[in-house]
Structure formats: C-alpha cells, structure tokens
N, C-alpha and C positions, 0 to 999 in steps of 0.2 A: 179644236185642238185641245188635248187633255195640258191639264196644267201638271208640271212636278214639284208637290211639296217641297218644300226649302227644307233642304239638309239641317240637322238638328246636333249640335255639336253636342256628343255624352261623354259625361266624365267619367274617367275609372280607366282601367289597363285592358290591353289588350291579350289573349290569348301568348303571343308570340313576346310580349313583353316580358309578361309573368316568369315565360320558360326563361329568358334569356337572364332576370336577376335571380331565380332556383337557383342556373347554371354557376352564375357567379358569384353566390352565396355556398353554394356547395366546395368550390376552386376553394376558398376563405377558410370553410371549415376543414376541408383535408389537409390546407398549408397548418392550420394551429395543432390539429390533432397531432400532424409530424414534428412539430415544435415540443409540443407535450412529450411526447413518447423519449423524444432527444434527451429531452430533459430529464426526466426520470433517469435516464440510462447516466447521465452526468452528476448526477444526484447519487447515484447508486457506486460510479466510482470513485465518488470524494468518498463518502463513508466508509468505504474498502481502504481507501489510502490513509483517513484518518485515525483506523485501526489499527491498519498497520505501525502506525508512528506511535498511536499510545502503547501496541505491543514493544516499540524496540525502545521507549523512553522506561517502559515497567522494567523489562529487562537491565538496562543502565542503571538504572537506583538500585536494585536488588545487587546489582554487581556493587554499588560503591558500598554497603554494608558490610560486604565480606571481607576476611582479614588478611592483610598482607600473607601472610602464610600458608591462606585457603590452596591447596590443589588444584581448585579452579580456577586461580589464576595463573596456569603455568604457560610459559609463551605459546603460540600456537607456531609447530612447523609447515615448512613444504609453503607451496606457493600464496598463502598467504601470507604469510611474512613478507613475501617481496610485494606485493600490490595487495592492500588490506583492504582498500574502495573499490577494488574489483575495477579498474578502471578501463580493460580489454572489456568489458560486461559478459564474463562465462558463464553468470549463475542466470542472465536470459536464454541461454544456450544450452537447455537442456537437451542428454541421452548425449551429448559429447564427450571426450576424454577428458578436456580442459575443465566443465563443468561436474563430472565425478573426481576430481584431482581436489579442486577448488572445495567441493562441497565437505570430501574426506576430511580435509586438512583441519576444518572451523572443529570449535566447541558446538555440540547440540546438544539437545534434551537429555541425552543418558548422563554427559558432563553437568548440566543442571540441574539435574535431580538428583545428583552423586547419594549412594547409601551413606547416611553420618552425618550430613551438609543440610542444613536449611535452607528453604527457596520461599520466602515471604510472598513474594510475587503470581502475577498471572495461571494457574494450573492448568490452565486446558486454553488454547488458543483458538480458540474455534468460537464464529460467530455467526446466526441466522438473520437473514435479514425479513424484511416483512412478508415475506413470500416464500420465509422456510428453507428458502437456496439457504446452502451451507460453504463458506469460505474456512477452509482449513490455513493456518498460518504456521509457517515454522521459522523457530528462533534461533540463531547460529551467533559464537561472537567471536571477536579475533583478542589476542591479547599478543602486546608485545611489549616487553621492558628493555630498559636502557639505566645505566649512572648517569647523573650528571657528575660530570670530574671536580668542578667548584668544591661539594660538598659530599659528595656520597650518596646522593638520595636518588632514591630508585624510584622511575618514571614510568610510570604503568598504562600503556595506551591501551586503549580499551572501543572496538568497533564491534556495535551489535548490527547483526544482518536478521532482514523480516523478509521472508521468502512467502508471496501467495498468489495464486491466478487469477486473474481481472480480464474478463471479455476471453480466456482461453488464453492469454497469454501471460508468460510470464514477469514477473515486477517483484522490483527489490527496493525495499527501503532502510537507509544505513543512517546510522547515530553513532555518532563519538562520543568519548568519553576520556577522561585521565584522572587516576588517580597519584599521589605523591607520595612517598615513602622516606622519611626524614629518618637519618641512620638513631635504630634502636626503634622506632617505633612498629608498631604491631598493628 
C-alpha cells in the first residue's frame, strides 16, 4: 500500500483570498474617491459664497462714504420698498414677473457707476476659480429712508443684494446696512 505524504501546511494567500481583499480594497477606494470629489464641490461652494459676501460687505463701505446728498442714495421704489430681504425669495425665481419687477426696482451697476460719482470699490465682480470656470456676480442695493420724529435725523437703511449662480442655481446674498443723518449734516 503506497503511503500518502502528510499534508504540508504553506503559508501565504490564496488565489480567491487575494481577489476578495482587491475587491474590498477597491469598495474603499471608490467610497474615498466619492468623498474627495464631494468635497471639492463643497469647497468650491463656500468660496462662491465667501465671495459673494466680500462683494456685498465692499459694496456697503463704499455706500457708507457717500454723502447724504449722493443721488445714489435716493429711496428705492415699487416692490422693494415693501419686502427689501426679498423674503417671498423672487430673485431665486428667475424669467418670472415677480422676479423682473423685483430686479427693476433695486439700484444696480449703471446707478453705481453713476457719471460724476466715485465708486472706490470692487470694479468688475467676476471671479475665476482654479479651473478658470468664471462666476459672474451682480450687485443690486435697496435704499430706504425715514425721520426719526425725537429729533429729525434721517435714517438711511441700506440693503445690498449679490446676485450669482452656484451648481446652475440661483443664490442671493443680502447685507444690511444704516446709515444716520443728524439734522444739517452732510
């Protein structure tokens, strides 16, 4: 009777082993890759949003330099005056009536660059990001005064609107402002 060598126990992986941690090394790197990519995209809308708010805080300074007197500070009519935070949200509602009504009413760029009027501020709102995409921004502001009856001094509120598209949609970033006008001054 032939004898059978004793089984010899070897070390190391098996064919079916090897496939099955590829498999779940691959699972691992597709989840991080879609993590990465997220990221990036979340990354990409903070800086778009950060922009937008450094455009409507330049806009507000630039407004508090000008003189009680400026032209461009004259109220804004029509449906701004009644909701200045836009708080129906018409200016995400583009190609509506509501949102050409709303859009008409604000101060924008030809009132900001007014001929005769200085504009210290921002001149071209437009930013590339690292891949050359171009986000165009446009700057709108609402202005509406009142007395206070105490004293006479005229109460200048003052809302900048940053109008730009993120992911194809539309987004609005708003800043307040007030300025005070104590009777006689300029």
């Amino acid at each position: 009777m032939l004898r059978r060598a004793p089984f010899l126990r070897r070390d190391g992986f098996t064919t079916i082993e090897a496939m099955v941690a590829a498999v779940v090394f691959l699972v691992g790197l597709a989840g991080l890759l879609g993590a990465l990519v997220q990221a990036r995209s979340a990354t990409g809308q903070a800086r778009r949003l950060l922009q937008a708010s450094d455009i409507a805080n330049d806009l507000a300074e630039q407004i508090q330099l000008w003189r009680f007197d400026d032209p461009r500070l004259s109220d804004t009519p029509g449906p701004c005056q009644e909701d200045p935070m836009d708080t129906a949200h018409v200016l995400t509602k583009p190609g509506t009536g509501a949102y050409n009504a709303y859009r008409a009413c604000m101060h924008d760029e030809t009132t900001i660059n007014q001929p005769g009027y200085t504009f210290g501020g921002l001149k071209d709102p437009v930013f590339a990001d690292e891949s050359n995409n171009l986000t165009v921004y446009e700057r709108f502001y609402i202005v509406r005064s009142d007395l206070e009856p105490e004293n006479g001094a005229r109460r200048v509120h003052i809302w900048v609107k940053v109008l730009y598209k993120d992911a194809g949609e539309p987004r609005v970033v708003t800043s307040r402002t007030m300025r005070v006008q104590m009777g006689g001054q300029q």
